[in-house]
KETORVEX-220547 format. One record per residue (C-alpha): residue in one letter; x, y, z. Coordinates in steps of 0.5 Angstrom, whole numbers, plus 500, padded with zeros to 3 digits. Example, Ala and Ser with C-alpha at 12.3 -4.5 7.8 and 13.67 -1.06 7.14 Angstrom:
A525491516
S527498514
***
This chain:
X725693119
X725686116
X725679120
X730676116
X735679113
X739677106
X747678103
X749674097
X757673098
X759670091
X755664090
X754663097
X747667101
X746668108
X740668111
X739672118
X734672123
X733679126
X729679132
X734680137
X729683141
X725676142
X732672140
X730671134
X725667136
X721664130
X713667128
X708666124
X712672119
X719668120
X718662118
X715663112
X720669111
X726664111
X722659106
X721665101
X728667102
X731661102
X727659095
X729665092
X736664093
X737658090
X732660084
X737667084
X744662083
X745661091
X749654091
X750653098
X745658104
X747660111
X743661116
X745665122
X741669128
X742677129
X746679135
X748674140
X742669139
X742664134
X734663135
X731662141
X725657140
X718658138
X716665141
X711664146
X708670146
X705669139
X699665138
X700657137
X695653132
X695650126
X697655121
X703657126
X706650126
X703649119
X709655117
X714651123
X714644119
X714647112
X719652113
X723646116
X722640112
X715641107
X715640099
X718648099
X722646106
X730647108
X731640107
X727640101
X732644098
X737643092
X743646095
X747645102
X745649108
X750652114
X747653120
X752658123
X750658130
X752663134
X749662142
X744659144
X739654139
X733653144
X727648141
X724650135
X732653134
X735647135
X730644130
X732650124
X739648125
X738641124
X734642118
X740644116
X746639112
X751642117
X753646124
X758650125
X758652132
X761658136
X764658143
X757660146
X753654143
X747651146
X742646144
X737644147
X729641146
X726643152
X718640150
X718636157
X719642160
X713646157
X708640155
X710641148
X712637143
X716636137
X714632131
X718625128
X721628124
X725633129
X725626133
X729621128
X733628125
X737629131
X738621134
X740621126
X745627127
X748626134
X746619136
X740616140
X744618147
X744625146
X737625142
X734622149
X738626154
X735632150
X728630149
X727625155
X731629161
X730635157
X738636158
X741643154
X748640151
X754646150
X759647145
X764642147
X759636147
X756638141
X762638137
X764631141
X757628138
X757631131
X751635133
X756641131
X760639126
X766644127
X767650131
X767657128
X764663127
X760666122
X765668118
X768661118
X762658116
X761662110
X769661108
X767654108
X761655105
X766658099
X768652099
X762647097
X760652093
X766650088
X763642087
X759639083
X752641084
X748636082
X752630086
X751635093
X743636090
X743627090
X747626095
X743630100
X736628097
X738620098
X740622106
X734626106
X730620105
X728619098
X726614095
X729609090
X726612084
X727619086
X734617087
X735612081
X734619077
X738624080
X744619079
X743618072
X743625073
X749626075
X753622071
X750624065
X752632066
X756637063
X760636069
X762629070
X765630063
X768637065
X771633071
X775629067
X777634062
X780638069
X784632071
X788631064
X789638064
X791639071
X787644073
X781645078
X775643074
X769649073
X762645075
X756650072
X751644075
X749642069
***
């Protein structure tokens, strides 16, 4: 059986973790399943991915019982924020966390655009629990998303924070199910592709020149003129990302 499965609902794919055996705990073989798919996706007309754990583990961490070196965290960090990465992505990402998001978990759900959180959600970076670390990257991402109190607390006191004090610090952003997260996945699904591809570029850090292109982009498209069209005939506008 596959490490990760793929549906496509529209133009919204999801992808799901499935080693509920291990938690879904991340390996060599996942994470460079989720950049392929991830990649694939979004070739295929995928606008928005969502990215959920089978059973009822959202992903709980590295696995341990996998053999660490370079190559495993090499595949780790690609898969998060690499050139072909999550966050390198053109398209917005939904982390549909159901249950606990434990280390390298938490790291997957940040590198996504946003968390939509179930009652049994736990986040929790427990490195000063097991020698490990977590690169700077993960580091300035989660002080970034939820504030540096809460990113100290995970990181320095290796604290776990439930579902109510993930929403109460924005590292959740709503609470819900999968089913919830793919309805407001729909949703983003409907707007301006370009404006979301700069947009997220610009808050995942690219620099001027990059940024200066993809908004000349985006006021030069089909669909910025489409939006106009749309409002002088009162109707909802078509975006084709285009």
């Amino acid at each position: 059986m596959s490490v990760l499965g793929t549906r496509r609902d529209g133009t919204v794919s999801v992808l799901e973790l499935r080693r509920p055996e291990r938690r879904n705990a991340l390996d060599l073989e996942l994470c460079r399943a989720i950049t392929a798919a991830a990649t694939a996706e979004v070739a295929a007309g995928a606008r928005v991915l969502v990215v959920t754990g089978e059973g009822s583990s959202f992903c709980s961490g590295a696995d341990l019982t996998g053999v660490y070196g370079d190559e495993f965290l090499q595949a780790l960090y690609g898969m998060l924020h690499g050139p072909d990465g999550l966050t390198s992505l053109p398209v917005p990402l939904v982390a549909a966390v159901n249950g606990p998001a434990i280390g390298a978990g938490t790291q997957l759900a940040l590198a996504c655009d946003l968390r939509v959180a179930d009652a049994s959600a736990r986040f929790a970076v427990p490195t000063p629990r097991n020698g490990m670390a977590v690169d700077a990257w993960t580091i300035r991402r989660l002080a970034d998303v939820a504030g540096g109190g809460i990113a100290r607390r995970l990181l320095v006191a290796a604290e776990t924070v439930d579902h109510d004090a993930a929403l109460a610090c924005h590292l959740a952003d709503r609470s819900g199910t999968l089913d919830d997260a793919i309805v407001w996945a729909q949703e983003i699904a409907t707007l301006a592709p370009l404006s979301i591809a700069h947009n997220k570029a610009v808050l995942n850090g690219a620099d001027d020149a990059a940024a200066e292109v993809s908004f000349a982009a985006c006021w030069a498209s089909d669909d910025v003129r489409e939006a106009a069209t749309a409002r002088a005939e009162r109707r909802t506008p078509v975006f084709t990302g285009r």
